[in-house]
C-alpha positions in Angstrom: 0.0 0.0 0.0 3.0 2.1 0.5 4.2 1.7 -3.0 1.1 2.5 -4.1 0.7 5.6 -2.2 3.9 6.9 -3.1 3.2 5.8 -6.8 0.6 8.4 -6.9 1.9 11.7 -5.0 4.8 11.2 -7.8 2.5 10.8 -10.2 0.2 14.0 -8.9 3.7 15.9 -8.9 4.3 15.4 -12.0 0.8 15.9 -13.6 0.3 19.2 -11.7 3.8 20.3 -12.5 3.8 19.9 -16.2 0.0 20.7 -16.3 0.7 24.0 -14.9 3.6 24.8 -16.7 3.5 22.8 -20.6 -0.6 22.0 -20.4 0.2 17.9 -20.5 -0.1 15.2 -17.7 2.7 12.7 -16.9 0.9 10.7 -19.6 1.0 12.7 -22.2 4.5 13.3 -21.2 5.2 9.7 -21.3 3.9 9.2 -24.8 5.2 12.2 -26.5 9.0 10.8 -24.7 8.0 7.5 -25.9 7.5 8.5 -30.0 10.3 11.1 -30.1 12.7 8.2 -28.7 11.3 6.1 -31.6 12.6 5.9 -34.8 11.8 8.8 -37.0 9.5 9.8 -34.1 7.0 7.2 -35.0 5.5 4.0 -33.0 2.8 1.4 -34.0 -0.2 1.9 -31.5 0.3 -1.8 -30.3 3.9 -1.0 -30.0 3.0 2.1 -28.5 0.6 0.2 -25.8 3.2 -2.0 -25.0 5.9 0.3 -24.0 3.0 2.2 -21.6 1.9 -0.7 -20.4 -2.1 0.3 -22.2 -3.9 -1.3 -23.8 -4.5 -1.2 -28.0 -7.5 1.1 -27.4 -5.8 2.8 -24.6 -3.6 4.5 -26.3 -6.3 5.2 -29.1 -7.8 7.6 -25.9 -4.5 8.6 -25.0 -3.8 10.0 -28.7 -6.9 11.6 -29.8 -6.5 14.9 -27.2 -3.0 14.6 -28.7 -3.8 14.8 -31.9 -6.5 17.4 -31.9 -4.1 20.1 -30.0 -1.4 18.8 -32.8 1.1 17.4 -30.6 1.1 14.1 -32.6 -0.5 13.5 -36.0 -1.4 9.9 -37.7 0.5 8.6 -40.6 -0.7 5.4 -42.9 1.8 2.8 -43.6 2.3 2.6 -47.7 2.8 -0.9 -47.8 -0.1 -1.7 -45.7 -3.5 0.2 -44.8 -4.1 -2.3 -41.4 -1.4 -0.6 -39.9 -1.4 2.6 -38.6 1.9 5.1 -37.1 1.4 7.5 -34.5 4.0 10.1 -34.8 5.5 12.9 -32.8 4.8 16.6 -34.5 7.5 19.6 -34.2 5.1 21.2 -31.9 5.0 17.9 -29.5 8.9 17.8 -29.6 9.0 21.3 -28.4 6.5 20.9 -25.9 8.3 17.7 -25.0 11.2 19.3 -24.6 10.7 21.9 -22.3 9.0 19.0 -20.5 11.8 16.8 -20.0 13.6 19.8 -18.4 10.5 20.5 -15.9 10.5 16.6 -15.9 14.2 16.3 -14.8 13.9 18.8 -12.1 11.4 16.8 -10.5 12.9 13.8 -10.4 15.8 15.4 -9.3 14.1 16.9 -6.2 12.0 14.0 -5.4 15.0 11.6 -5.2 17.2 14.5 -3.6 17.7 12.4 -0.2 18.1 9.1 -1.7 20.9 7.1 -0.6 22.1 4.7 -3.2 20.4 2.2 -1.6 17.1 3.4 -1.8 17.9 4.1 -5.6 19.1 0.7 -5.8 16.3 -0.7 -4.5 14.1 1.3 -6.7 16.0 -0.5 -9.6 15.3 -3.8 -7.7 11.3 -3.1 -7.9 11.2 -1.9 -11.5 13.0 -5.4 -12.6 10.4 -7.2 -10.5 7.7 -5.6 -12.5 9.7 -7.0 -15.5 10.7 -3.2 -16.5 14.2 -2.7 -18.5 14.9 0.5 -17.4 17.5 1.3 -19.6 14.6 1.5 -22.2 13.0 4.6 -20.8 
């Protein structure tokens, strides 16, 4: 229950932080990081779900706000019409941008009086949720 609870003021941090200051949630954040660290700024929406931990439909909610304030647009694949790309604009990599600085200074202060065992066992948890960190 701890976890939990903690889980969610970080989360609440960050929403009201980059809410205030960029107009997007930790979500949004998290999917506009996501795309840009794509190639050529594009995901799947499966592939997209899966790296969110969503699912398909999901992310289909998560993308239409997105797409209506053009932060992220939809492109067809050529070779096949099943398959659509989501895909970062220039205006979500700006606005992602300026994020990941509000979003660094955050972090930074949340984990200000970590020792490196607490970060350590941080790591620990996120490998027991089957999380490869040095993917995000």
């Amino acid at each position: 229950m701890r976890l939990a609870r903690a889980h969610a003021v970080m989360i609440r941090r960050f929403d009201n932080t980059l809410g205030n200051l960029h107009g997007i949630s930790f979500s949004d954040f998290q999917l506009l990081h996501h795309l840009n660290q794509a190639p050529g700024g594009r995901l799947r929406r499966v592939d997209l779900a899966e790296r969110l931990g969503l699912t398909a439909s999901g992310v289909t909610r998560s993308l239409l706000p997105l797409e209506k304030i053009g932060l992220i647009a939809r492109q067809p694949d050529p070779r096949d019409a099943r398959v659509g790309y989501a895909v970062v604009t220039p205006a979500g990599q700006e606005i992602l941008a300026h994020a990941l600085n509000t979003a660094h200074m955050i972090a930074q202060e949340l984990l200000k009086d970590s020792t490196s065992s607490r970060l350590e066992a941080f790591s620990s948890l996120a490998q027991m949720a089957g999380l490869n960190l040095s993917n995000s």
